[in-house]
N, C-alpha and C positions, 0 to 999 in steps of 0.2 A: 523431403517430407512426403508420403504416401498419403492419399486422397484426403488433404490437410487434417490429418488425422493429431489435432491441437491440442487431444488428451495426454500423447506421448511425443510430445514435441522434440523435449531434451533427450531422449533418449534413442531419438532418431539423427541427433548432429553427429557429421563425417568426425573422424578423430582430430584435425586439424585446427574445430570450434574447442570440445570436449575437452583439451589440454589447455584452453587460454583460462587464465584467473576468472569467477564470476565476474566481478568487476568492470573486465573486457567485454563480455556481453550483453547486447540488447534484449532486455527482460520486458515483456510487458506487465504493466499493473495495473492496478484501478484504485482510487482515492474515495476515503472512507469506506474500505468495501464492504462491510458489514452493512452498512444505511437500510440496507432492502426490506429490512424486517420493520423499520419505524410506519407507523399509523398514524392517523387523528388523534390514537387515544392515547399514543407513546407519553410518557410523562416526559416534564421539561429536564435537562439533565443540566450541571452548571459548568462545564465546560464552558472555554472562552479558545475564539470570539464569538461564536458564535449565540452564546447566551446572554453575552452583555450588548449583540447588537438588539436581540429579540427583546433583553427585560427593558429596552427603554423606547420598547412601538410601544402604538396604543394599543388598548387593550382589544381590539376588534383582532389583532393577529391569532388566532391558536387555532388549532384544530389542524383540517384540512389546509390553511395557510401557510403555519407555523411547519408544517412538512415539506411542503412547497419548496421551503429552500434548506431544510435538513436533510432529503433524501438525495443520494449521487447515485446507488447503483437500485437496479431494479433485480439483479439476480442473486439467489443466492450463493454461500460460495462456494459450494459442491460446484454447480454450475460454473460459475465463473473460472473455479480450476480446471475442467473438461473441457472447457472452449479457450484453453492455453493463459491464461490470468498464471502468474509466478510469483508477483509481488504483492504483498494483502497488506492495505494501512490502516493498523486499529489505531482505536482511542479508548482509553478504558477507565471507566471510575467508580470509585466503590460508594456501595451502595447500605448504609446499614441499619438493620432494621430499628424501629422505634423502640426505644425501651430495655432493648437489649444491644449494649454497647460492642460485645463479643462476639457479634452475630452479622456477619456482611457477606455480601456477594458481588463479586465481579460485573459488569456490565459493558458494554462498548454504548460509547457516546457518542453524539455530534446533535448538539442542539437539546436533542430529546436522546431519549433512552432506546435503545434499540436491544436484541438479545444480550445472554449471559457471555460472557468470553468462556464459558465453560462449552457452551452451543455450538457455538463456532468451531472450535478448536477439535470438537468432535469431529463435524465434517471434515477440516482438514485430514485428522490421522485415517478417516475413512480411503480418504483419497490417496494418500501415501501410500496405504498397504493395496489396494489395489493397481498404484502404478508405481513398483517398487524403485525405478531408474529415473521418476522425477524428484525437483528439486524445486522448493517452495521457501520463501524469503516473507517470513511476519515480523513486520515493524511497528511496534507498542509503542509509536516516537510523544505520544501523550497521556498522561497519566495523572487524574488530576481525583483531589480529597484522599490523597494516602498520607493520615497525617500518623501513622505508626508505626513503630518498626515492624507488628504482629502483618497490617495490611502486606509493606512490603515483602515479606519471608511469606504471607500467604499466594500470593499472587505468585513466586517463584515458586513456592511448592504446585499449586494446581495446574503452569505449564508444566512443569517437570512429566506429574504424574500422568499428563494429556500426551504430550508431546515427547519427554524425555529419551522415550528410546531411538528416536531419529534423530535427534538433534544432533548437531558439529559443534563439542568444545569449543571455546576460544583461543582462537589463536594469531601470532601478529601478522600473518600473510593470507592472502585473502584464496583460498583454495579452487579448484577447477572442478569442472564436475568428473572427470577422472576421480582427480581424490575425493569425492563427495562419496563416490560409487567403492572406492576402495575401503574406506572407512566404512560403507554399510547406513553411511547417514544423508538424511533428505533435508534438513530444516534447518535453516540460521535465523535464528528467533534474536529478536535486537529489544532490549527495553531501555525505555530513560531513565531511570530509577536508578540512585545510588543505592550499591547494596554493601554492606559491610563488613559481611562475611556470608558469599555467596557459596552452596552448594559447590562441592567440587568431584569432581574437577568442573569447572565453570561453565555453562553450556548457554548463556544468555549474555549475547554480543551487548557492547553499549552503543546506543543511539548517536554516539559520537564518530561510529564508523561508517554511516550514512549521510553525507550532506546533501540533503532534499533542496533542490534551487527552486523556490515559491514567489512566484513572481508577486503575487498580490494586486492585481490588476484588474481593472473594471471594462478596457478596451481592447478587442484583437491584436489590434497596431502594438499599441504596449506590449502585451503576451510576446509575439515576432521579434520586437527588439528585444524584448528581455532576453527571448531563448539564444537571438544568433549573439547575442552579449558573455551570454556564459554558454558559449559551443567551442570546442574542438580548442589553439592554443591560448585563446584568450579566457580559456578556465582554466586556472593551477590546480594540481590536482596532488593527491599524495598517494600513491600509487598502492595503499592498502586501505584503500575506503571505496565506498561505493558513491556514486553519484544518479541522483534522480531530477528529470527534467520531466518538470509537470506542464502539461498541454491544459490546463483549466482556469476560468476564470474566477474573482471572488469578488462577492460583491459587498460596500459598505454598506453601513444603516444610511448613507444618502439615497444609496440606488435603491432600496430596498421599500423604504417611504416610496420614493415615487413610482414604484414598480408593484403598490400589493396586490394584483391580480395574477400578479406573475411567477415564475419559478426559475430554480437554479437549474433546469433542464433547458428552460429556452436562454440562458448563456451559454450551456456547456455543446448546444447543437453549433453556435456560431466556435467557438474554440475549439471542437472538437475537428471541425471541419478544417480550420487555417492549423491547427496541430499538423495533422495526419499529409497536408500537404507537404507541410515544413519537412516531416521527416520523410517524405519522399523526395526530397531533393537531391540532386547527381551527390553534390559533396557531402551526405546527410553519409555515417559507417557507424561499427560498434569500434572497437579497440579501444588504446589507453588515452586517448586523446576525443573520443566519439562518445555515442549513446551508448548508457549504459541501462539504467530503470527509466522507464518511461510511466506517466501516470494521468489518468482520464476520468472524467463523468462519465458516467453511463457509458462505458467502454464497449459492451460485447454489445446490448441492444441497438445502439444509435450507429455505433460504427464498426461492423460486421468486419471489415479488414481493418479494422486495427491491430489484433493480433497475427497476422501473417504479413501487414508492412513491419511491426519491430523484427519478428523472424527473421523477415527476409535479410535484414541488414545483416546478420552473422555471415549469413549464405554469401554475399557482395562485401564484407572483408576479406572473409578467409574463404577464394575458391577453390574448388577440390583440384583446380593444377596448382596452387600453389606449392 
């Protein structure tokens, strides 16, 4: 990679990475990457868990508090794709207006309300066309108040018309960025959502092709056994899914009671830290048995090399004498 130039990252891998399945390689990402836009004045949004821990504090939580531990990232995602971010983890729930039943809009969630997915989704195709050789992975893996079939068919129409000319059909093998590049496409957009008669030919992966391993843990030590628990052969894997190893901690309505002065940044400094070493360890690789998405709080601020340790790991599987 030339003078870590992390805007063009993929498209700077020797031939040797370029042919291996995504799957095979170490992607970085960041969890909840949208957060950055929520406020004080974000409205509450009813996603879970995060709303069923907040609606049973007292009522002194909101504001400035209540953000406290609904914000993960502080960049937007223009930025966060320029500084090498490849994996973006929405949440998204609709939103519809009073009184008029017919009338809804998309949002991304966590806690509170943060932008439209219509916003988002901008930046990204911003980003595509001007780095026509990268490769960008949006996982919709939560989706919550779509209680109609109109919501879901809507939600698949406004990625379509956002995203649709990049995106990679569905297909049952998991493609390389070779064939990303051959196809002319940058985007494997995943939603949870059953659909029942999706747009064809199909361009919206199922969530089922991602199993995200969430440790759900309040201690570093725990996080460390969880990860070296599901690393390398003692995670079965099916060799046309992707796998995400999250580096973050979560916290309950226990910790959180006794913690309200505090935020979900001063966890993810202690995780982020025992993360970034774990994956620097000799035995730490991408391929079919290794790292493949990685996922972090406050990824590009708090930890400047996180994106060039996942990199690196392609580079130290597959070296160019290979």
């Amino acid at each position: 990679m030339c003078d870590k130039d992390f805007a063009n990252w993929m498209s700077q891998l020797p031939p040797q990475i370029t042919k291996q399945p995504l799957n095979y390689l170490a992607i970085p990402g960041t969890h909840d990457s949208f957060t950055h836009s929520i406020s004080n004045h974000s409205p509450a949004s009813t996603d879970a868990p995060v709303y069923k821990i907040v609606s049973k504090l007292p009522r002194v939580i909101g504001g400035s508090m209540l953000c406290s531990w609904t914000i993960t990232q502080d960049l937007c995602i223009r930025k966060q794709l320029e500084a090498g971010i490849r994996y973006l983890d929405f949440r998204v729930g609709v939103k519809n207006f009073s009184g008029r039943p017919n009338e809804y809009e998309f949002y991304l969630v966590h806690g509170q309300c943060a932008k439209t997915l219509a916003e988002e989704l901008t930046e990204v195709a911003e980003f595509l066309q001007d780095h026509p050789r990268e490769v960008v992975l949006v996982d919709c893996n939560h989706c919550y108040e779509f209680k109609t079939p109109e919501h879901t068919s809507g939600l698949e129409n406004l990625i379509l018309k956002m995203l649709g000319a990049y995106m990679m059909p569905v297909q049952n093998t998991v493609p390389s960025l070779d064939e990303m590049w051959a196809a002319k496409c940058q985007v494997l957009f995943f939603v949870s959502l059953r659909r029942p008669n999706p747009v064809q030919p199909d361009k919206l992966w199922p969530t089922s092709r991602v199993r995200s391993l969430w440790p759900e843990k309040c201690k570093v030590s725990d996080l460390l056994l969880y990860l070296e628990t599901n690393y390398g052969p003692n995670l079965s894997r099916n060799p046309n899914s992707f796998y995400v190893h999250q580096g973050i901690l979560t916290p309950d309505k226990d910790y959180i009671v006794k913690h309200l002065g505090g935020s979900l940044r001063h966890l993810s400094r202690k995780a982020g830290a025992a993360y970034l070493e774990w994956l620097r360890a000799e035995e730490r690789q991408a391929g079919p048995d290794g790292i493949n998405i990685t996922l972090l709080d406050f990824a590009v601020t708090d930890f400047p090399d996180y994106v060039s340790v996942v990199i690196s790991l392609n580079y130290k599987t597959w070296p160019a004498d290979q």
